[in-house]
Structure formats: structure tokens, C-alpha cells
C-alpha positions as CSV (number, residue, x, y, z in Angstrom):
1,X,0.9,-14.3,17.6
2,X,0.6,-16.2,14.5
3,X,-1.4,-19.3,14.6
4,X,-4.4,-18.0,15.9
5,X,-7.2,-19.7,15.1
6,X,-9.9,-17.6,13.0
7,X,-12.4,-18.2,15.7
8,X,-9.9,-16.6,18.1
9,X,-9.1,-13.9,15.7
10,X,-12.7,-13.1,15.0
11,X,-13.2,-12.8,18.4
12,X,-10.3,-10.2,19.0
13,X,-11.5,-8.4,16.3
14,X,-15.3,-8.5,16.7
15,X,-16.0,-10.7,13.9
16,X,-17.6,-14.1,12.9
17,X,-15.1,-16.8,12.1
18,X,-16.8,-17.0,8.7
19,X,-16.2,-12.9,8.1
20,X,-12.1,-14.0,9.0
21,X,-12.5,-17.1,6.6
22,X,-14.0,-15.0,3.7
23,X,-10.7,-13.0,4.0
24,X,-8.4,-15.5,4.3
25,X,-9.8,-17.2,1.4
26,X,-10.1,-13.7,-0.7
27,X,-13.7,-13.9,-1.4
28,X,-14.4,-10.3,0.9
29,X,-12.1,-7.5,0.2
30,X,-10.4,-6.5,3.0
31,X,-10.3,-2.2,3.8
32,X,-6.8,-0.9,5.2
33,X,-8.4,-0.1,8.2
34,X,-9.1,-3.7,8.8
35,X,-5.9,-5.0,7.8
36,X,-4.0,-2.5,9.9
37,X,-6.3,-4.0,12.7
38,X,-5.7,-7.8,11.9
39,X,-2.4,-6.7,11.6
40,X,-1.9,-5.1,15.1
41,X,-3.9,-8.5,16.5
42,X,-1.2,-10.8,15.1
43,X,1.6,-8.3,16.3
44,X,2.9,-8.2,12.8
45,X,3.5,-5.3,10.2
46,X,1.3,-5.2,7.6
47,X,3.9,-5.8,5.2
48,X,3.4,-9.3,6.2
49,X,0.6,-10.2,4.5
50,X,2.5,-9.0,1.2
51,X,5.7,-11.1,1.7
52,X,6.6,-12.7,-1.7
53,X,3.8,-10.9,-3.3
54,X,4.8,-10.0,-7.2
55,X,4.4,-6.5,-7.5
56,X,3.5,-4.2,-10.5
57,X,6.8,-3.1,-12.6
58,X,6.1,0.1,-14.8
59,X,7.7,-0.3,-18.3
60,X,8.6,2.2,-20.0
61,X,8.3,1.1,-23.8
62,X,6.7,-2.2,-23.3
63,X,6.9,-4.8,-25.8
64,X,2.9,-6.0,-27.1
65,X,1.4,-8.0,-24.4
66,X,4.4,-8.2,-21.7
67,X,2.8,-5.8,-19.4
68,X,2.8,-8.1,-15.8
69,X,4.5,-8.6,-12.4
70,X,8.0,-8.4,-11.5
71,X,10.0,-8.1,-8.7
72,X,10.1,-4.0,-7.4
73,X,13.0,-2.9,-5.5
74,X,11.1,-0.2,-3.7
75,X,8.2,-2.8,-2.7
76,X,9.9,-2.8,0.6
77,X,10.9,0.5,1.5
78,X,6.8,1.5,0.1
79,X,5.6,-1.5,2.2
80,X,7.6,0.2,5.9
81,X,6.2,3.2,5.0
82,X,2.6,2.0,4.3
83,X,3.0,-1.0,7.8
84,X,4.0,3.1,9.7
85,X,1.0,4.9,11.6
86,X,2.1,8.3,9.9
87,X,2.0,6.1,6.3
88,X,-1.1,4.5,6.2
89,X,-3.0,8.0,7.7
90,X,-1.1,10.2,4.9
91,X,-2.3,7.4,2.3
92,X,-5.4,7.0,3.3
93,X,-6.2,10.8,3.3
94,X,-4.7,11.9,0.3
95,X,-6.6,8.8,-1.7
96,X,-9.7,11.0,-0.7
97,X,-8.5,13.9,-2.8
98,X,-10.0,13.9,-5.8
99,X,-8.9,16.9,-7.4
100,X,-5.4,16.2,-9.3
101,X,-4.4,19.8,-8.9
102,X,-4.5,20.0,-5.6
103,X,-3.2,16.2,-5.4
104,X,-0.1,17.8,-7.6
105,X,0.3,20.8,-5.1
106,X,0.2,18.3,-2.0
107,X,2.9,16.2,-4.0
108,X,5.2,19.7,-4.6
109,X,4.5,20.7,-0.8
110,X,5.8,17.5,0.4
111,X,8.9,16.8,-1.6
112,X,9.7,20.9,-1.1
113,X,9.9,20.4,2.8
114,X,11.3,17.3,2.3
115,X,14.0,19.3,-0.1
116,X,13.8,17.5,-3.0
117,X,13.4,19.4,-6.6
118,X,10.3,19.4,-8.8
119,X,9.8,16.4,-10.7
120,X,8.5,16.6,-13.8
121,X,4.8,17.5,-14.8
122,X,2.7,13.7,-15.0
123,X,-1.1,13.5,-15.3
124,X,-3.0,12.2,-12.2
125,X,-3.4,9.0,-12.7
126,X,0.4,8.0,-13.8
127,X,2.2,6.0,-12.0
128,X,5.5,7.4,-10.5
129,X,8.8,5.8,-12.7
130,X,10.1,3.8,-9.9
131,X,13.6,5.5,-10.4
132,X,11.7,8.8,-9.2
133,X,10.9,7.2,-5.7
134,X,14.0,6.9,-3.7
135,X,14.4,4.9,-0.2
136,X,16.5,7.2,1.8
């Protein structure tokens, strides 16, 4: 249903056309909830509005100053997870918990059911090596 018009959008989604335009345009953030929405509107994934997006590579030993965007092999398989009703609801509750420990006991309870061994201790606000995150 692409090419929509924003009033028409705005409409669908109870908005002004000026509250659609500030999106598009980046100048309002724009919450998951709404995007999901926006998304369900335009009968695409939500992946969609991330097509050809650069994503954040984690170096290991980084040279000075060459921190940046690459290309992420997982983007995808992250992005089908996320665009999934069961993805964005687990991601949206577990960004709520603030506690790391129990954030780390969630993460051990979920790869043990999902039979995978314990990775290795990493403080809470590490990003996972992308090597750790498998698209099976």
C-alpha cells in the first residue's frame, strides 16, 4: 500500500499530516509502537523502513578513530525477528528491565530452553560479538 499520501496515512493512523511529515522528515522520533502501526498501515514489515540502512559493526581491537558503520550480516535475520509480533513484544519488555542481573538471568533462561551453552560473563551494557548471535 505504498504511495499513500501522508494526509491518507495520518488519517489511518489518527494523526495530522504534519505529525506524518515530521516523521518522514526525521525531525519527531518515532516509538516502536508507532512504527509497528505505520508499518501494519502500509502492509509492510518493519524491516522496511531499514532497507539499506548501515548498521553498527562491533570491532574488536579498533584502530584510533575507525569506529563507524558497516554492513552486518545478522541485520537481517535481527530485523525478521524485531518486524515478528513475538520479537518486538520480547524487545520491548525486556528494554524495561533495568536490573542487569536479572537482564543476565533472562538472557541464561532463554538460550537454556533454547539449548544453547552459557556464553561468557559480559557487563550489561556490551554489545553481543556478532559471531555470538547465530541465525538459525
Amino acid at each position: 500500500m505504498l504511495g499513500m499520501s501522508q494526509e491518507k496515512l495520518g488519517d489511518a493512523l489518527g494523526l495530522t499530516f504534519q505529525q506524518v511529515q515530521k516523521y518522514e522528515k526525521g525531525t519527531n522520533r518515532i516509538g516502536a509502537s508507532r512504527l509497528q502501526q505505520i508499518s501494519r498501515t502500509l502492509e509492510v514489515p518493519p524491516a522496511f523502513f531499514f532497507e539499506g540502512a548501515p548498521s553498527f559493526e562491533v570491532m574488536t581491537n579498533p584502530e584510533p578513530g575507525h569506529m563507524g558503520f558497516a554492513e552486518d550480516s545478522n541485520a537481517t535475520y535481527v530485523a525478521d525477528f524485531l518486524s515478528t509480533p513475538e520479537g518486538l513484544h520480547l524487545n520491548l519488555a525486556f528494554a524495561r528491565i533495568h536490573d542487569p542481573k536479572v537482564r543476565k538471568r533472562i538472557v541464561d533462561l532463554v538460550s537454556s530452553l533454547a539449548g544453547e551453552d552459557e556464553r561468557p560473563e559480559r557487563g550489561a551494557n556490551e554489545t553481543p560479538d556478532p559471531s555470538e548471535v547465530s541465525a538459525e
